[in-house]
N, C-alpha and C positions, 0 to 999 in steps of 0.2 A: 080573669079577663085581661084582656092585652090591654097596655096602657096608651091612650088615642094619642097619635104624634100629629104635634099641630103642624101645619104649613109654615113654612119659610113666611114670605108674604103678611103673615096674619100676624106676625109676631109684632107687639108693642111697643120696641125697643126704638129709640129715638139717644140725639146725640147731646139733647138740649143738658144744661143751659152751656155744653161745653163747644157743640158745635161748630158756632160762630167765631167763636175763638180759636178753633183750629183751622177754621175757610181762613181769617187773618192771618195767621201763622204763616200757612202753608202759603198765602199769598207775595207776605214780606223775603220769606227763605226762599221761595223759589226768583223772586227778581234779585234778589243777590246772589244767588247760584247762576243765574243766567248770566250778569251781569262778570263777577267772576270769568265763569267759561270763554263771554266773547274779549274781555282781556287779555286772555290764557292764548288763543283763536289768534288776536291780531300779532302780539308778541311771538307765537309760533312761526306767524310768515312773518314777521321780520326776520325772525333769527335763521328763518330757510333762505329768503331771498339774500341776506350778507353773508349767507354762508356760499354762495355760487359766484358772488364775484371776487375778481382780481383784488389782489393785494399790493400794493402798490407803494413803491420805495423810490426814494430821490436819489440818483446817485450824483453827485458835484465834485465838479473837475474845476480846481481855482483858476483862474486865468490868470498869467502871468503879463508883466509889461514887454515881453519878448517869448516869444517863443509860445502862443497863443494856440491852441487846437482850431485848424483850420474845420469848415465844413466839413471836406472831404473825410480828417480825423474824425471826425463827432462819429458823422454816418457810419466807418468803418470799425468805431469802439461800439457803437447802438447795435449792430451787424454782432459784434461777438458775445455780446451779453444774450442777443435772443439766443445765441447757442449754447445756454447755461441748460442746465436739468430743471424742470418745473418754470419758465420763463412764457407768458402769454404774449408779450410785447415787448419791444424798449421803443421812446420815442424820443426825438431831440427837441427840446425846446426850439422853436424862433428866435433870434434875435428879438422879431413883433413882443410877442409873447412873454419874453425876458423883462424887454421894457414896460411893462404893462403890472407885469410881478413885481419890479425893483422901482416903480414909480414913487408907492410913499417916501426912496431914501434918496432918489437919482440925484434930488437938489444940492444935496449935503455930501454927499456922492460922487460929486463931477470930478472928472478925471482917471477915477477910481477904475481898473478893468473889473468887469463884475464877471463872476463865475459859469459854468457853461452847467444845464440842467440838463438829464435826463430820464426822466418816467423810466421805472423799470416796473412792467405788473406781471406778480407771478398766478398760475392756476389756483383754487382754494387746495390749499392742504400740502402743496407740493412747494413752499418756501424752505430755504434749506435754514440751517442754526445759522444766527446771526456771522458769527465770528467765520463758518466756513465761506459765508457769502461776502462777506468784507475781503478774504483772502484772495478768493478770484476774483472781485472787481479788482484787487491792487494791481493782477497780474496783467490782466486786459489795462487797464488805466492809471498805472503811477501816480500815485500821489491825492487819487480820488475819494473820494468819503462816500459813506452813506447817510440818510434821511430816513427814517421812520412816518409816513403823509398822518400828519395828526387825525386825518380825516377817513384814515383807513374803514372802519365800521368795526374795530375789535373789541372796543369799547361800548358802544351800541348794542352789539353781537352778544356779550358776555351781561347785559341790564338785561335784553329781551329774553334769554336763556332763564335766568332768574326771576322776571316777574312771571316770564309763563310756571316755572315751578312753586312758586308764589300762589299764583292764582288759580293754579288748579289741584292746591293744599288747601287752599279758602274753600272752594267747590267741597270739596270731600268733609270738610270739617261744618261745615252749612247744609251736608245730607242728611249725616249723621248726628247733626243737633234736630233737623227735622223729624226722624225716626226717632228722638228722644223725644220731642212734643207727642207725636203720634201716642207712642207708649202710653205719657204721662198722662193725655186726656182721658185716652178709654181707660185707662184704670180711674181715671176720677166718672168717665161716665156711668160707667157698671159699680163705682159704687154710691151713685144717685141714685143708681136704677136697683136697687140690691132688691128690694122688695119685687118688684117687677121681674128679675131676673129667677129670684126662690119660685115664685108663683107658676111663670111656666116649665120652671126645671119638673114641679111637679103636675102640670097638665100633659108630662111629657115630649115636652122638647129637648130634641138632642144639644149634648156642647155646640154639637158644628153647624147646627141652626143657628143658633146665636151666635156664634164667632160670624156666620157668613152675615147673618143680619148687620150686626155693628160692621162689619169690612167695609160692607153695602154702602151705608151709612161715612163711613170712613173715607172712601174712594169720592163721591159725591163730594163732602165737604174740599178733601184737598186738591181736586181735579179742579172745581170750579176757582178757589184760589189759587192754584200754580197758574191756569188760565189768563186769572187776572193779573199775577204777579209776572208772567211772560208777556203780556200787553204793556204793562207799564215800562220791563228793561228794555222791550224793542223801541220806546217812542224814546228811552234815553240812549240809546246806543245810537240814535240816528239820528238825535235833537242836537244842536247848536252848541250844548253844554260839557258836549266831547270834543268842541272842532282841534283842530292840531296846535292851537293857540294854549291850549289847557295843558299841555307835554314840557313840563321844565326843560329850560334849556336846550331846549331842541332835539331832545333825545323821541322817546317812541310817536311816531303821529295816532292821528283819530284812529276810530276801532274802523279796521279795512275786513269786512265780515263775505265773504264768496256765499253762491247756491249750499255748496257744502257744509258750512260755518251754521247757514240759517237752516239748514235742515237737523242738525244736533241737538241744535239750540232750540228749536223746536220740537225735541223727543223730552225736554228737560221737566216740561210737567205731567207728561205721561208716564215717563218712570219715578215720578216722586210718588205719582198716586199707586201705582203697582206694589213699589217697596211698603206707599203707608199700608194699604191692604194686608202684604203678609207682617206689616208690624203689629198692625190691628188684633191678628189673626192669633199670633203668635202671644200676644199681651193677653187676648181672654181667653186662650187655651190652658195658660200658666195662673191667670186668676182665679177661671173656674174652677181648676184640681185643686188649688187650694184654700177651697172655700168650702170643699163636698163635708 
């Protein structure tokens, strides 16, 4: 006589008492996976947007008590530098402008001829080696120096670079502790349920009855927790507790998250519950062989 295969459906298998504690799990791991990701997210357009502008270099011409670069000089040195390779602009300071820079010294200053500035920004990527670029200002500008603008963004550029690959090592390291919960539960809950589990093996229930059942079971618990654990990083991502105040030093601002950002960011607890399913799947397929 054929041995009666029970329905899916009918099967007895429940997650208790480990359930609850993987809806928690799965809730805590997935707002720091999120939370992670939208770090990752803002840091990523940081380090796009400083990666597109100009680079920007002081070049200074001293002024002398005689023999001073007129206007007409400045504009006509400003005029050769833009004809350098990779050059977005040159601009001459103001005299306005000048004063306005040299104020905190002007007092202590007086008399002093103060230096003639001009902006040199180059395109991202097309700044030449320091040293060749010093050599043709000398040639254009006798005697002139270069500036590094402390304010360049390379420094910024090179933090946001790093916490994105930072934070979306955390993401990957917080999946995969998740898929290690998953594991760890259903082998604790199949063997709460060992008796339960013998009993339909022999009313004839297939493995993959029970593997889909606990999945079932699986998916359920860490859906409803990623859910919640995605509700709670969005109200920190957007709450008061990130404003740009919180960024030392003025380096990365608040999480700047686009359509795109919150549409990722919102696949993050549907794919935790898919991976936990085929970990589920995977963990009582490897149980039950060997347990036969």
């Amino acid at each position: 006589m054929a041995a009666h295969r029970v329905p899916t459906p009918d099967l007895p298998l429940t997650l208790d008492p480990v359930g609850h504690l993987l809806t928690w799990s799965a809730g805590g791991l997935v707002l720091a996976i999120v939370l992670a990701l939208a770090v990752a997210a803002t840091a990523n357009g940081t380090a796009a947007r400083l990666d597109v502008e100009p680079r920007l270099v002081t070049v200074v011409l001293p002024s002398a008590a005689v023999g001073a670069p007129s206007e007409a000089e400045m504009a006509g040195i400003a005029a050769g530098l833009e004809r350098l390779d990779g050059v977005a602009f040159a601009r001459v300071l103001t005299p306005q402008e000048l004063a306005r820079l040299w104020a905190p010294w002007l007092a202590s200053a007086s008399g002093i001829p103060l230096p003639r500035l001009i902006d040199l920004a180059f395109n991202p990527g097309r700044e030449p080696p320091w040293p060749a670029l010093a050599a043709q200002v000398a040639r254009l500008a006798p005697g002139a120096t270069l500036e590094q603008r402390a304010d360049d963004g390379t420094a910024t550029r090179e933090a946001a670079r790093l916490l994105r690959s930072t934070a979306l090592g955390a993401a990957a390291v917080l999946l995969a502790l998740l898929m290690g919960v998953v594991n760890r539960l259903t082998r604790i809950g199949l063997a709460l349920q060992r008796e339960t589990v013998g009993m339909l093996r022999l009313w004839g229930a297939a493995e993959a009855d029970i593997g889909r059942e606990l999945a079932r079971r699986v998916l359920t618990c860490v859906l409803r927790g990623g859910l919640c654990g995605f509700a709670a990083a969005s109200s920190l991502a957007l709450g008061p507790s990130l404003a740009p105040a919180a960024w030392p030093h003025g380096g990365l601002p608040a999480l700047h998250l686009g359509p795109a950002d919150w549409l990722l960011l919102g696949c993050v607890p549907i794919a935790a519950a898919l991976l936990a399913v085929w970990a589920a799947r995977w963990t009582t397929r490897r149980h039950l062989a060997g347990s036969r």
